[in-house]
N, C-alpha and C positions, 0 to 999 in steps of 0.2 A: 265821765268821758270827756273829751277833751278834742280839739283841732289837731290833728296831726299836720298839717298847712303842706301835703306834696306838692303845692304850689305855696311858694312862703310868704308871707303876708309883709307886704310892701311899705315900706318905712312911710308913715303918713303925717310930715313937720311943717308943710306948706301950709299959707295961709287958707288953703282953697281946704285939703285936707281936714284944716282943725276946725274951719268953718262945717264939712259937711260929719264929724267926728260930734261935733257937738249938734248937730241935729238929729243924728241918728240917737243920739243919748235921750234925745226929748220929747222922740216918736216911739222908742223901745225898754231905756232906761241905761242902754249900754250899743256899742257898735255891735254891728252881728258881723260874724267874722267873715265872709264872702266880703266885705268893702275892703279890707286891705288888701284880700287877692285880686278882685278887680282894678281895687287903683295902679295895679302895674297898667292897666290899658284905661286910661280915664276917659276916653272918646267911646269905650265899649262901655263903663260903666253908666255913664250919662244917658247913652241909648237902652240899654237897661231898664233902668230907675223911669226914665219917660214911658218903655215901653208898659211897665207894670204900673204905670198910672192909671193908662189907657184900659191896660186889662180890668184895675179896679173898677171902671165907670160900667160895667156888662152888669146887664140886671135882667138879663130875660132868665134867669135858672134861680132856684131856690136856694138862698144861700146856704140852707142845710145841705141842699144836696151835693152840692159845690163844695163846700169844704170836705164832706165824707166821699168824693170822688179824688178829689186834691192828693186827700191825705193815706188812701187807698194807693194811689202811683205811686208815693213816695215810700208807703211801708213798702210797698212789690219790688222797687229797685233798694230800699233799705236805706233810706237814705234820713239817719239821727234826726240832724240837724232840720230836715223838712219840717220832719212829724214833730218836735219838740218847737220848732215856729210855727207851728199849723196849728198845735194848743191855744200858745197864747195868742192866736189871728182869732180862734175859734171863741175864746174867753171873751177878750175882748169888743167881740161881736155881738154876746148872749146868746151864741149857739147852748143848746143840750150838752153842756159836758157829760156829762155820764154815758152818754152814747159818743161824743168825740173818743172816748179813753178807749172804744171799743173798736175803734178803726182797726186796727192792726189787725185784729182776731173779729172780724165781723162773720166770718163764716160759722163759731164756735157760740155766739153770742144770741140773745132772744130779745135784744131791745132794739133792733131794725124794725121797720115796715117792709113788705114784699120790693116796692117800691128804690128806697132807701140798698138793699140788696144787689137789683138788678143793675142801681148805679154801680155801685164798687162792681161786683163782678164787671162792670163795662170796662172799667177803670182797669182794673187787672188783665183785662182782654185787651187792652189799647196796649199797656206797658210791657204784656210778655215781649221775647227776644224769638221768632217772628211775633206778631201779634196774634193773636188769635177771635179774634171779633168775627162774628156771625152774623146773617141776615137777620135770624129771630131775633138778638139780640139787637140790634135797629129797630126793627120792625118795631118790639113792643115797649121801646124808649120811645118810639115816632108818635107813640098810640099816647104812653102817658103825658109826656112832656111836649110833645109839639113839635114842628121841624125847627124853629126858634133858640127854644132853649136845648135840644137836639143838638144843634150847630155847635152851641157853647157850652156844652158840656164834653161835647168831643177836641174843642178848642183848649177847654182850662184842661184837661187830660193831659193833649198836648204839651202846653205849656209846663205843667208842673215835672211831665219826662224831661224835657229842658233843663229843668232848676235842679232839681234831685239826682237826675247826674252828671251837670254840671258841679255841684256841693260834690258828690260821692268822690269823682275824680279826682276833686282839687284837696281832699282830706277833709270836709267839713264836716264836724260832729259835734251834738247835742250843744248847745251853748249854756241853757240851763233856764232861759225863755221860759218855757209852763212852770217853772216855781213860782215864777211873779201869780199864777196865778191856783197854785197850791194843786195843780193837776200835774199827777204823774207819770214820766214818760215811761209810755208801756214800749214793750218789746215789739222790736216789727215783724219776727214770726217767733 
């Protein structure tokens, strides 16, 4: 699967360009294709790239359960290109791959915790088109995780609706990211 680019990925010859082209290669091993569609807006890129720094630094949630909430929004909007960056985010981490692979299909799966569950289902409740989030479903996130990591698990949610279809709109798909790390991008349903 490949970029179909409905936004077309922006000629990038400037020295600013091959500067940030060549970092990207030496944080991922290649550009991910969202930089050349944002370089049409480089004042929007830059606040981007800042603003996911920021988000990087949030440490009140479990990165397990952060990434199987992440990557939960993005299979529910379908969004390739997430989940196949959400691999090698998750590899790279020392997440549980064998449970990463099962994000897509966590409802069909027996290698969750109750816990682990009630995240995705949040996840899937935040990203329907309305939402559909429940009191209970608060309630007994409030109970396991705290009003803290609460906050930021409804945050990273947030965010990843952002990015997932911000990518879906502009044609971003699979880049090919989880081979680097020999995990395969499962189907998002």
């Amino acid at each position: 699967m490949t970029s179909s680019f409905r936004i077309p990925a922006a000629p990038m010859t400037s020295p600013a360009a091959r500067a940030v082209k060549a970092a990207s290669r030496r944080m991922y091993g290649r550009v991910p294709d969202i930089v050349p569609v944002m370089w049409h807006h480089t004042k929007l890129l830059r606040a981007v790239m800042a603003w996911e720094r920021r988000v990087g630094t949030w440490d009140a949630l479990d990165p397990h359960l952060k990434s199987f909430a992440v990557m939960a929004s993005a299979a529910s909007i379908g969004c390739s290109w997430c989940l196949d960056f959400g691999y090698y985010l998750a590899h790279d981490e020392g997440l549980d791959e064998r449970k990463v692979r099962e994000v897509p299909r966590w409802r069909d799966s027996d290698v969750f915790t109750p816990l682990e569950r009630e995240v995705m289902a949040y996840a899937e409740a935040m990203t329907a088109t309305p939402p559909t989030v429940t009191d209970a479903q608060v309630a007994g996130l409030r109970e396991a995780l705290g009003d803290k990591a609460l906050v930021e698990l409804t945050m990273m949610v947030a965010v990843e609706n952002q990015r997932s279809r911000f990518n879906f709109a502009a044609g971003l798909a699979s880049q090919g990211f989880s081979d680097v790390c020999e995990l395969p991008l499962s189907d998002a349903r």
